[in-house]
N, C-alpha and C positions, 0 to 999 in steps of 0.2 A: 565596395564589397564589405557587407558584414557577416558575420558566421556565429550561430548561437548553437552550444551544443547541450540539449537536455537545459533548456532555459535560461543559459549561461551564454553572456558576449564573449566570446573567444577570441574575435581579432574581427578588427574593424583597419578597411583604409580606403580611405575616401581620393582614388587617383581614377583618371580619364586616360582609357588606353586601351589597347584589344586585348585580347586574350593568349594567354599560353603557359604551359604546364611548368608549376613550382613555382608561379611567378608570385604568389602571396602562399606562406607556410607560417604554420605555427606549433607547435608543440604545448601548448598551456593548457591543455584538458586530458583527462584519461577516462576512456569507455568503460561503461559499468557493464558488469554482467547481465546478458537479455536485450530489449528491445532499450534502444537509443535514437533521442531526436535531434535529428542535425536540420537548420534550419539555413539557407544561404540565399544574403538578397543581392541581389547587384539593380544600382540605378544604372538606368540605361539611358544615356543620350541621344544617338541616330545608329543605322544600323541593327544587325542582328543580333539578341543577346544572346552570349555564350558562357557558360560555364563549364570547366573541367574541378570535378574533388577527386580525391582520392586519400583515403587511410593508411597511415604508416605508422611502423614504430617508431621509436628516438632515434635509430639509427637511416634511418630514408626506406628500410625496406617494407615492402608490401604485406599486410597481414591474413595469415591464409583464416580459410574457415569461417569469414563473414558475412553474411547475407543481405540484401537488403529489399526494401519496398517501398514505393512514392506513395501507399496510400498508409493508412491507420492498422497496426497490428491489429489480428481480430478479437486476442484477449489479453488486455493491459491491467483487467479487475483485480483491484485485491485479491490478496491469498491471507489463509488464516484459520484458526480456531478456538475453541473453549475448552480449556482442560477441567476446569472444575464447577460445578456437580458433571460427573460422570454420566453418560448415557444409563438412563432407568436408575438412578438416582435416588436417593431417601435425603430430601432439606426440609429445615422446618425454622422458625424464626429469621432471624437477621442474616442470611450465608451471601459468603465471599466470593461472588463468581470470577473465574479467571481465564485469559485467554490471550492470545496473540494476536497480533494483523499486520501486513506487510503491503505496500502498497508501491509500484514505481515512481507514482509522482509523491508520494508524503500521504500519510493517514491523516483526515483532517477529522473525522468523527465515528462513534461504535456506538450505537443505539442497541439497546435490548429491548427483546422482545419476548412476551409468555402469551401464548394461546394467540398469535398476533398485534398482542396490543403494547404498544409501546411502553414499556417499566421505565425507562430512563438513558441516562448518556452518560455512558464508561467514562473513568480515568485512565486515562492512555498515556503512554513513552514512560511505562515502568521497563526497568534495562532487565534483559531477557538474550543471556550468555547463550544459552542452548539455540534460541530460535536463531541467532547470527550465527553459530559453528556449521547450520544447517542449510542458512539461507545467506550466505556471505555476500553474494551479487549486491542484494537491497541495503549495503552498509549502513547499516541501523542495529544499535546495540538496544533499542528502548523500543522492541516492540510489542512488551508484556500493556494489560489493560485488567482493571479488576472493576467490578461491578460489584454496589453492596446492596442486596435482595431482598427487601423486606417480606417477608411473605406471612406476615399477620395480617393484611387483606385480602387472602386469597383464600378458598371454603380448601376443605381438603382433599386430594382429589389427584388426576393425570393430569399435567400440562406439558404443552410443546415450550420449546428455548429455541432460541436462535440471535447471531448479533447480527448487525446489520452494521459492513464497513463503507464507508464513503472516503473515499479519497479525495486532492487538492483540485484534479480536474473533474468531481463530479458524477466518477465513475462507482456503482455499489457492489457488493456481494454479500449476500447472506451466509455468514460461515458456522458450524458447529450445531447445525441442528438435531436435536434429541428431544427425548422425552423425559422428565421429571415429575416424581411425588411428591405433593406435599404435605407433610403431617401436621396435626397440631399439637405445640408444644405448650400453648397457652392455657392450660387446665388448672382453672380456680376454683376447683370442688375440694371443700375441705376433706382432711381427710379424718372416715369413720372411726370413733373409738368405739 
């Protein structure tokens, strides 16, 4: 019997025997808030395999209020946004885009994007107090990201924003979509006397 919960060996014991309830326990993991992966192999020599699990607290009793499903929750995607430029916006030279992202399996990459086209790849796990008092489940204190936006190649004009999160298992979201102006601040006309 081995038991992996949320990618973690939790208890392994490698004995030859039937089955029956409590007969292998452990207490060395605690469930995160939302969707949780509990994995359980048993090798099987002749006979039928059986398994019985079941969730407790420390103390043996039964934990009300839990739900479960054998197949893939339907949405595990990232959650997240961009607090800065603002929705309709005025940036112009070098700006500090910023934002969050939270993902169950770990954030692995925040790609930006203007009018579709990929600008670059965020610095990510800047620590972001407000986004954990809000989102405490995903126990991550660092899930601020800033992006620096050069926008001295871009004419001046509307563009769309959006990031694009990817997480450890490969799952995306594009989060924080708006629209942004950009002006030019680069004006090298001397000035008239």
């Amino acid at each position: 019997v081995k038991v992996w919960v949320n990618g973690t060996v939790v208890w392994t014991n490698a004995a030859a025997r039937g089955v029956t309830v409590d007969q292998d326990t452990t207490n060395a993991f605690n469930l995160r808030c939302g969707w949780n992966r509990i994995l359980v192999k048993v090798s099987q020599g002749t006979g039928p395999t059986q398994v019985i699990a079941r969730i407790c607290d420390s103390a043996g009793n039964n934990v009300s209020g839990l739900t479960y499903q054998t197949t893939q929750p339907v949405d595990l995607a990232p959650v997240g946004g961009i607090d800065t430029p603002a929705a309709n916006a005025t940036v112009s030279g070098t700006y500090n885009l910023t934002g969050w992202a939270l993902a169950y399996e770990g954030v692995q990459q925040i790609e930006i994007y203007v009018d579709g086209k990929l600008k670059g790849t965020a610095t990510v796990n800047q620590v972001r107090e407000d986004v954990y008092n809000i989102y405490p489940c995903f126990a991550n204190h660092n899930s601020g990201f800033t992006f620096s936006w050069n926008t001295a190649g871009d004419t001046v004009g509307n563009y769309s924003l959006y990031a694009r999160v990817y997480d450890k298992t490969g799952l995306t979201k594009d989060i924080g979509n708006r629209n942004v102006n950009v002006t030019d601040v680069t004006d090298t006309t001397a000035p008239a006397i």
